[in-house]
N, C-alpha and C positions, 0 to 999 in steps of 0.2 A: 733175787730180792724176795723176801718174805715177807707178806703183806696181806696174809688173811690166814684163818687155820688150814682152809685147804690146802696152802702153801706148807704147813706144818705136818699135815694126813700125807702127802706128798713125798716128803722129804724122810717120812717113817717109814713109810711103806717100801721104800728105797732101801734104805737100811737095813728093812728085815731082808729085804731079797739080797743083798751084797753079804750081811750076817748068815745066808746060807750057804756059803763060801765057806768058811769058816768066823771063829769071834773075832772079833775087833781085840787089836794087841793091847791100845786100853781105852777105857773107859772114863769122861769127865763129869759129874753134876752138871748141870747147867739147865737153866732157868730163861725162857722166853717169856720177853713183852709184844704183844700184839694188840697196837691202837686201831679205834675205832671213831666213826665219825659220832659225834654226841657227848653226853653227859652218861657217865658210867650208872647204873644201877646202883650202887650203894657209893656215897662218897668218899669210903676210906680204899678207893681202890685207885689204881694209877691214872694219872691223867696229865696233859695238857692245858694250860689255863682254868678256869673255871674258879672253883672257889676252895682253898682247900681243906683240908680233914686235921683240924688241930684245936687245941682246949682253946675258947673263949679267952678265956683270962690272961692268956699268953703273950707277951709283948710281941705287937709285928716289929720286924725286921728295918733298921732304919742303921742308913751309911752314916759316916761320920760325921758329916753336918744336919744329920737329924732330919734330912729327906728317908719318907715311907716309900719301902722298896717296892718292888711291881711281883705280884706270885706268878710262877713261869711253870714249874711243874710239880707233880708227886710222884717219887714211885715205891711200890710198895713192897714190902721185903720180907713181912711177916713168915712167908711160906717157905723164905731161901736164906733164914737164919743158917742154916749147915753149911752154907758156901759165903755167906756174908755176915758174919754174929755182930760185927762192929755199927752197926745202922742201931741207933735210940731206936727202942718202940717200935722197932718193924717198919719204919716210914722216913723217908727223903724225903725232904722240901726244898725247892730252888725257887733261889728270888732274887730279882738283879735288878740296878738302878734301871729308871725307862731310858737315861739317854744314853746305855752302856755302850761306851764301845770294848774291844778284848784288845785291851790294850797292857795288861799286864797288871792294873792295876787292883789291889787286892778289895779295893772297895765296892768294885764291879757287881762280884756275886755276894752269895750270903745260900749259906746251905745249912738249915735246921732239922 
């Protein structure tokens, strides 16, 4: 489980010592999220609940009978355009009714 950067320093340092084997046959991009307890430092960056990072003017999110959704997460993409170009504006937004349950139903979520 990865669950802080030392776990990150870790799993590098690993790597360089097995890459002195020889290289690795190949090579993926890939892009780590690692949360932390709090409110991030700037708010357009990933997060868990709180409040999130999007224009004022912007309609919130409301299911088909016009109930206002619940904000659930951000994450944020700006940096891993080269492995995800399809993300608006470099930013996810998830937001799901409060009484959702995952029942298949498409009214559940809502992703901006």
């Amino acid at each position: 489980m990865i669950a802080s950067p030392a776990h990150i320093a870790i799993i590098e340092q690993i790597r360089d010592e097995c890459e002195e084997e020889g290289p690795f046959e190949q090579e993926v991009p890939t892009d780590l999220f690692l949360f932390a307890r709090g409110q991030p430092p700037r708010r357009d960056l990933m997060q868990i609940g709180g409040v999130p990072y999007r224009p004022a003017d912007m309609p919130w999110p409301r299911t088909s009978t016009g109930q206002a959704m619940t904000f659930l997460a951000q994450f944020r993409f700006a940096e891993s355009l080269d492995i995800c170009p399809a993300v608006p504006a470099g930013m996810l937004l998830v937001f799901a009714r409060d009484n959702m349950a995952i029942d298949g139903d498409p009214d559940s979520f809502r992703v901006a």
